[in-house]
MITI-176183 format. One line per 8 residues: number of its first residue (from 1); for each residue x, y, z of N, C-alpha, C. Coordinates in Angstrom, 3 decimals, decimal comma, padded with zeros to 6 digits. Layout:
# residues N
NUM = X:Y:Z:X:Y:Z:X:Y:Z; ...
END
This chain:
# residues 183
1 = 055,945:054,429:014,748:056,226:054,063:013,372:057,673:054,384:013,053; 058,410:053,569:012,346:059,507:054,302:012,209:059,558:054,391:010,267; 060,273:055,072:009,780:060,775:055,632:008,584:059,755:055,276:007,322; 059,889:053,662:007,008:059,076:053,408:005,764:057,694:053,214:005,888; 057,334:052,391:007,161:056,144:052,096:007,408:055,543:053,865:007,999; 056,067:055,281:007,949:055,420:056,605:008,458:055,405:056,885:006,938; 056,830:056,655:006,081:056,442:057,164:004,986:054,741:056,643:004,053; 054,766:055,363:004,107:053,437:054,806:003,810:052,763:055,118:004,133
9 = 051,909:055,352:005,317:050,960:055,930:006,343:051,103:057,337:005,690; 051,886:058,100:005,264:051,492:059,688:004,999:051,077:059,789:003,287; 052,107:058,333:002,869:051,316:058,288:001,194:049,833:058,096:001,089; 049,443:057,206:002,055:047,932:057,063:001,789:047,313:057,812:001,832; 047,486:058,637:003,255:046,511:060,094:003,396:046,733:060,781:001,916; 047,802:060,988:001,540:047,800:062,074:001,079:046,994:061,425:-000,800; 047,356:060,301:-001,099:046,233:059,933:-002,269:044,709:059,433:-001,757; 044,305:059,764:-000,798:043,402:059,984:-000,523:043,021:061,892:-000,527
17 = 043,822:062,405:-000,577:043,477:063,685:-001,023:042,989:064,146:000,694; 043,004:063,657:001,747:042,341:064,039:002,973:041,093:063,767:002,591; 040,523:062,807:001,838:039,074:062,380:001,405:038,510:062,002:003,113; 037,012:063,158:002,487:036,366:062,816:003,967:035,745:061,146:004,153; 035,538:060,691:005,326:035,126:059,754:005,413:033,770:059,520:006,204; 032,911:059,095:005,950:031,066:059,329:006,281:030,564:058,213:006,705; 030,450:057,604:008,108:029,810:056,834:008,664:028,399:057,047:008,461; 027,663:055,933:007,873:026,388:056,035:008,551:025,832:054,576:008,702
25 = 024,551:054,539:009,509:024,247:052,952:009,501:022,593:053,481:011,238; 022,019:052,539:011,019:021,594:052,725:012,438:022,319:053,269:013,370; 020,975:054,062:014,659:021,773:054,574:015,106:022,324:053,228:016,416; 023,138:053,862:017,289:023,633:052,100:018,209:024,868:051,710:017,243; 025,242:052,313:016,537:025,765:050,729:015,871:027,221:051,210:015,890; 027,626:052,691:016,215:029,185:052,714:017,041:029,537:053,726:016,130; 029,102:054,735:015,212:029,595:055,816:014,162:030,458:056,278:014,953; 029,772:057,411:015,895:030,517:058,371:017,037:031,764:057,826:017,305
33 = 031,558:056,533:018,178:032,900:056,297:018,848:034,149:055,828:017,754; 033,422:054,653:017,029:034,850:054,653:015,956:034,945:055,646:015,247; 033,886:056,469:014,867:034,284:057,459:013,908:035,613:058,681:015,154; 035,545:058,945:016,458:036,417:059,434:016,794:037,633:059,116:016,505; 037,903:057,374:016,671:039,011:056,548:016,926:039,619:057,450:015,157; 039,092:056,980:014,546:039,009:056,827:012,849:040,082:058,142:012,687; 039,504:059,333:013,536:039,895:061,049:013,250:041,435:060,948:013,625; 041,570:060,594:015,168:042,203:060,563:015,962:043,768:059,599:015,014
41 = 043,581:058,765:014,794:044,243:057,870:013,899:044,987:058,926:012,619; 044,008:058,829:011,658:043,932:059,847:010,820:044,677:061,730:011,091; 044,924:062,058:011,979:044,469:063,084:012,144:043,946:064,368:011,638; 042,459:063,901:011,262:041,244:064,448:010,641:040,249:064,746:011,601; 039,557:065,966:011,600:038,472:066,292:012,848:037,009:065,318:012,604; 036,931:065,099:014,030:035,678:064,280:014,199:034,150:065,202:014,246; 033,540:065,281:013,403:032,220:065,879:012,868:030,873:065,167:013,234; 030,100:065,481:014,501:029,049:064,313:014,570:027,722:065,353:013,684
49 = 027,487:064,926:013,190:026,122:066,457:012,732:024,929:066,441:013,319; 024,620:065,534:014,527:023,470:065,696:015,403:024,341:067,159:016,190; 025,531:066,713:016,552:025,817:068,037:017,486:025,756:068,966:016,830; 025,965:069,081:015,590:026,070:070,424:014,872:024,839:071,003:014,854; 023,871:069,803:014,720:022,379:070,126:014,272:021,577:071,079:016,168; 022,097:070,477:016,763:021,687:071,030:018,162:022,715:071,937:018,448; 023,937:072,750:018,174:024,414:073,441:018,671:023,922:075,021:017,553; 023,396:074,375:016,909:022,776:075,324:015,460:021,086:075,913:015,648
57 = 020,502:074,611:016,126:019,070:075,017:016,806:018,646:075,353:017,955; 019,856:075,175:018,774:020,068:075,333:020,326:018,737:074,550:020,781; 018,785:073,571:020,410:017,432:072,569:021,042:017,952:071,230:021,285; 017,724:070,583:021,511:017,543:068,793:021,673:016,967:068,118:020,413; 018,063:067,226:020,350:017,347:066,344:019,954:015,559:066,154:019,748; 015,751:065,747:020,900:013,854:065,160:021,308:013,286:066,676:021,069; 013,729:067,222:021,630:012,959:068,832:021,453:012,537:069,359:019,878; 013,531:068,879:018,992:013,256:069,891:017,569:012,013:068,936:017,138
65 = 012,438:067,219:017,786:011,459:066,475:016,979:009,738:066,671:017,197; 009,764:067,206:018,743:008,233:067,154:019,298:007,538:068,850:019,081; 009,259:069,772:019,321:008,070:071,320:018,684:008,414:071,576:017,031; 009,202:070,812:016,426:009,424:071,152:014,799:009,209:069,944:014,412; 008,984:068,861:014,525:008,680:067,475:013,561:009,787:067,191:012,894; 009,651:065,922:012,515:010,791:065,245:012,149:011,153:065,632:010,878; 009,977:066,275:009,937:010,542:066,792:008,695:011,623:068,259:008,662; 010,934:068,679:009,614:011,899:070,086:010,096:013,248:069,187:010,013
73 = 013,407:068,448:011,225:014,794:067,956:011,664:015,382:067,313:010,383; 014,562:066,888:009,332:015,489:066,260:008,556:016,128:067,177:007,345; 015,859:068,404:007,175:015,781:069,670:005,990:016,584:069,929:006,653; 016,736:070,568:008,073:017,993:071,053:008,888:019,160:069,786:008,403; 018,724:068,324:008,826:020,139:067,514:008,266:020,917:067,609:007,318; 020,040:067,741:005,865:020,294:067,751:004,868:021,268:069,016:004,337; 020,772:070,097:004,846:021,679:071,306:004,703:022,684:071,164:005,426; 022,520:070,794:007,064:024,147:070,310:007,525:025,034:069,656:006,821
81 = 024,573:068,829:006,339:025,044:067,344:005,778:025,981:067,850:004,587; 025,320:068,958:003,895:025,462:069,484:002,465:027,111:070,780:002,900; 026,427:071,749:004,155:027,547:072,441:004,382:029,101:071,236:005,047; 028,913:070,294:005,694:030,018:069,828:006,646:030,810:068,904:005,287; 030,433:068,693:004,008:031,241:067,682:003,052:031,570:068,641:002,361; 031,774:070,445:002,520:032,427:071,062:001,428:033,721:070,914:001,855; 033,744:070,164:003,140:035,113:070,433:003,440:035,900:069,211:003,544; 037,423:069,068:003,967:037,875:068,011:003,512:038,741:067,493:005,033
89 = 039,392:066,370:004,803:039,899:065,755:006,020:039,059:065,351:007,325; 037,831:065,071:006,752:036,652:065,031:008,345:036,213:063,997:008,409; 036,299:062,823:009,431:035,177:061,946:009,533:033,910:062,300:010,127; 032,871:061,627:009,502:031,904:062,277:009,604:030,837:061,190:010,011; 030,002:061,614:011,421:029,413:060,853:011,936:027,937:061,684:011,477; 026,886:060,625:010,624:025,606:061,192:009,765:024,394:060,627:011,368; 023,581:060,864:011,195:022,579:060,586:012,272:021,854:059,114:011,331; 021,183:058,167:011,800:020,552:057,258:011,191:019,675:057,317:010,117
97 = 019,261:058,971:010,142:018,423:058,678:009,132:018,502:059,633:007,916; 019,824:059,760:007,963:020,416:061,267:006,773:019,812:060,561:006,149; 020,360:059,387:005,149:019,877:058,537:003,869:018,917:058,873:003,729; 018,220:059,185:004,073:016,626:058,703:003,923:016,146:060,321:002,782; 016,731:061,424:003,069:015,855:062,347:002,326:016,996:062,295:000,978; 015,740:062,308:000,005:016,161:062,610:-001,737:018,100:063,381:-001,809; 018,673:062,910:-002,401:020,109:063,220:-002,952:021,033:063,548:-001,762; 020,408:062,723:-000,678:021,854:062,961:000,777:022,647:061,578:000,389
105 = 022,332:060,254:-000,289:023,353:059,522:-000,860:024,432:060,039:-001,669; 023,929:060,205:-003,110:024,899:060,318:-003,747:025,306:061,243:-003,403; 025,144:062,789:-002,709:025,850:063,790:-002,450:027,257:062,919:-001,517; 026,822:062,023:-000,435:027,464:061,693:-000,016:028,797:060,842:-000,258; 028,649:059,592:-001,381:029,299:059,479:-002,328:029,919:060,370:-003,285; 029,820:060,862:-003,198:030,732:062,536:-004,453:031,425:063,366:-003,235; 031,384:062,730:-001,818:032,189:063,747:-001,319:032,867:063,328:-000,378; 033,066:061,737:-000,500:034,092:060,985:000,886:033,997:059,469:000,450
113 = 034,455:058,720:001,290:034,588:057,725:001,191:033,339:056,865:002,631; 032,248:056,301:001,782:030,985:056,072:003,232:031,340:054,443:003,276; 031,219:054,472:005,051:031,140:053,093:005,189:029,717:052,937:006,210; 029,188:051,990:005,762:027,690:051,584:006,738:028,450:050,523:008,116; 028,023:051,479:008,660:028,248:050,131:009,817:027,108:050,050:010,645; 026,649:048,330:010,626:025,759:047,497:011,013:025,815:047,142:012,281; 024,431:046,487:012,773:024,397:045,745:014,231:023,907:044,960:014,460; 023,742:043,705:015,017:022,137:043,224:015,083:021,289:044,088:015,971
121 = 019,694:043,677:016,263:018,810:044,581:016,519:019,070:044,361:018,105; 019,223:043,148:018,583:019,779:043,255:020,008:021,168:043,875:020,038; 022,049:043,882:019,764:023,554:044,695:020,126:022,887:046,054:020,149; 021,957:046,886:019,263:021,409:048,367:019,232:020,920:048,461:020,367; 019,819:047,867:020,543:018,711:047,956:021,680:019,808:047,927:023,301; 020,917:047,012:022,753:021,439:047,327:024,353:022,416:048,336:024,652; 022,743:048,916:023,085:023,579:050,439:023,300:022,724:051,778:023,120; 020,966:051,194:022,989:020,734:052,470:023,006:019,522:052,658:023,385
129 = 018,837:051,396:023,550:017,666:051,269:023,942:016,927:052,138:025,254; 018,080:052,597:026,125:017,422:053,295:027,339:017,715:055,019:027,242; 018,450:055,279:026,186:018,629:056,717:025,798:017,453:057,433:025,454; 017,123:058,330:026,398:016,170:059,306:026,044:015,878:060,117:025,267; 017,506:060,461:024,673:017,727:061,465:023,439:017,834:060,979:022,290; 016,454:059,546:022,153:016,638:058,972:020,653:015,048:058,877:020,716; 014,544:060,218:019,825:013,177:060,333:019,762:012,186:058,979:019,070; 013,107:058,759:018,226:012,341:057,089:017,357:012,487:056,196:017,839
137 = 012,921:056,034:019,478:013,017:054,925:020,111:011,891:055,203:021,294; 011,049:055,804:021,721:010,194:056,714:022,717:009,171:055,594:022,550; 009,128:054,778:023,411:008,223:053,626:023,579:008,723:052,370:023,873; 008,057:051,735:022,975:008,808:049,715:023,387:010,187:050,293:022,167; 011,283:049,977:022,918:012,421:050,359:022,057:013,058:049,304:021,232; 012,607:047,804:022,094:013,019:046,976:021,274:011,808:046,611:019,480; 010,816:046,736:019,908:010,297:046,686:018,930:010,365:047,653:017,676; 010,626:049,148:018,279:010,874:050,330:017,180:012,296:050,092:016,726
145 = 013,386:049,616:016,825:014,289:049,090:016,966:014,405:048,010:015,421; 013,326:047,016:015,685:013,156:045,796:015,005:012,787:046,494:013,472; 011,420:047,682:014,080:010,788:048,192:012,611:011,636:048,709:011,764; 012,216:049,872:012,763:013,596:050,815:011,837:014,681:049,800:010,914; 014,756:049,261:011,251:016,026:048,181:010,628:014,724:047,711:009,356; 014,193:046,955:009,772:013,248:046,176:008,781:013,001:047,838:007,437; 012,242:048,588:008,050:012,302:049,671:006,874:013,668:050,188:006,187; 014,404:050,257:007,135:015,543:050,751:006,134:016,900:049,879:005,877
153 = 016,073:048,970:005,600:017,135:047,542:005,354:017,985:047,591:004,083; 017,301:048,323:003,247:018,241:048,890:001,969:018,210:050,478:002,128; 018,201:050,977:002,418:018,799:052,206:002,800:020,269:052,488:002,949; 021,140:052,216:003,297:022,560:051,699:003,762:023,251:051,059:002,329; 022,785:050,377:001,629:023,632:049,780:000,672:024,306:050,461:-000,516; 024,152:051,734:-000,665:025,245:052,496:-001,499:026,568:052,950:-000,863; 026,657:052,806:-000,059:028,262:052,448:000,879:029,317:052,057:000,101; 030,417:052,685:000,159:031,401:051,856:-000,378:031,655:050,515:000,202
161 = 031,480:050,604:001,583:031,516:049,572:001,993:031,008:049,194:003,648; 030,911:047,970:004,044:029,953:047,887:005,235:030,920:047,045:006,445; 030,389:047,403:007,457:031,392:046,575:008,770:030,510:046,657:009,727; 030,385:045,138:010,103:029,248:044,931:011,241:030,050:044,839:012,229; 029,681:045,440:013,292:030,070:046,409:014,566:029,816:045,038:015,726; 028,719:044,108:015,657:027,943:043,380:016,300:029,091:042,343:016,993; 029,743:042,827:018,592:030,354:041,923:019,243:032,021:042,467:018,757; 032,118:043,542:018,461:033,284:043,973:018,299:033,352:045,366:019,020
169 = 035,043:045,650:019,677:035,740:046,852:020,350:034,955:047,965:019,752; 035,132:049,390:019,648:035,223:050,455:018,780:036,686:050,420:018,144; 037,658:049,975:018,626:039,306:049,808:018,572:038,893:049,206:017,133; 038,669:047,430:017,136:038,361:046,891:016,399:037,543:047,518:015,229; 036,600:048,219:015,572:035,816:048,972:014,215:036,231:049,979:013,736; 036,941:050,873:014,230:038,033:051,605:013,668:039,219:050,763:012,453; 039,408:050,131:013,108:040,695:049,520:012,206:039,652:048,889:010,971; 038,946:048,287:011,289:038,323:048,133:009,984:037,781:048,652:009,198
177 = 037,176:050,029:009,388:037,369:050,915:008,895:038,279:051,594:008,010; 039,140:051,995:009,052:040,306:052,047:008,242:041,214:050,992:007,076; 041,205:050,061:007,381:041,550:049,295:006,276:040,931:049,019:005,346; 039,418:049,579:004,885:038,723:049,736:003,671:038,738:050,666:003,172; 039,071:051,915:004,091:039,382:053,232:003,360:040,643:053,385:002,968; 041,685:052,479:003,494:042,935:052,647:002,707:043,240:051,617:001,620; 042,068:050,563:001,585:041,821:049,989:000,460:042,994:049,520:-000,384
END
């Protein structure tokens, strides 16, 4: 960068306040990786809160879901979710199904800037369909796949804003990203 176009680039961050930024959307659909690109760009730390959530329970994934149930795992989210947005400058990669428990939206909205990013149900199924460490996929994956989307088809829509991932880089979903958060 040279002079005006660095000075710009540091105005934005900075009226953005280091506002965190909160991926969520199905899982497959590229949070992690653009959300790294996103940090890296930014330079803001990359926050996935499944890792937080397993480096906190010292379990697995699949593990908290089959000896603590999925309601366990999602009370643990919610408090992650709640401690990792007191803070600022973080992109933040949510697991697929933060949304889902009572006031993890709007908390989320009151504390970053969220973008949903989408997939179709085949682009998911072929980034994630054979992963073992995706307990709601533990069977026919394309079909649990089909359901999850179908149930939480409005789930996702309080987003500031949305970017379908489907046949695009992480490079590419980063930048678009970014160019809605610098809005």
């Amino acid at each position: 960068m040279t002079g005006d176009a660095e000075e710009q680039e540091v105005s934005i961050v900075s009226n953005q306040a280091r506002k965190n930024i909160i991926l969520v959307g199905m899982m497959g659909t590229g949070k992690s990786t653009a959300g790294t690109l996103v940090a890296e760009t930014l330079g803001y730390e990359f926050v996935d809160l499944d890792h937080l959530i397993v480096e906190q329970e010292q379990l697995t994934i699949p593990e908290i879901f089959k000896d603590r149930g999925e309601e366990y795992f999602r009370q643990v989210e919610s408090a992650m979710l709640q401690r990792v947005l007191q803070m600022e400058g973080k992109v933040i990669s949510t697991g697929g199904g933060s949304v889902l428990a009572p006031g993890n939206s709007s908390l989320m909205l009151t504390s970053g800037f969220v973008v949903t990013l989408t997939a179709t149900a085949e682009d998911i199924i072929s980034r994630v369909g054979a992963d073992a460490n995706r307990p709601l996929l533990a069977g026919n994956a394309e079909e649990r796949v089909k359901r999850l989307l179908e149930q939480r088809k409005n789930a996702y829509l309080f987003a500031h804003c949305a970017v379908d991932t489907s046949g695009l880089s992480a490079a590419q979903v980063s930048q678009h990203i970014l160019m809605h958060y610098r809005g």
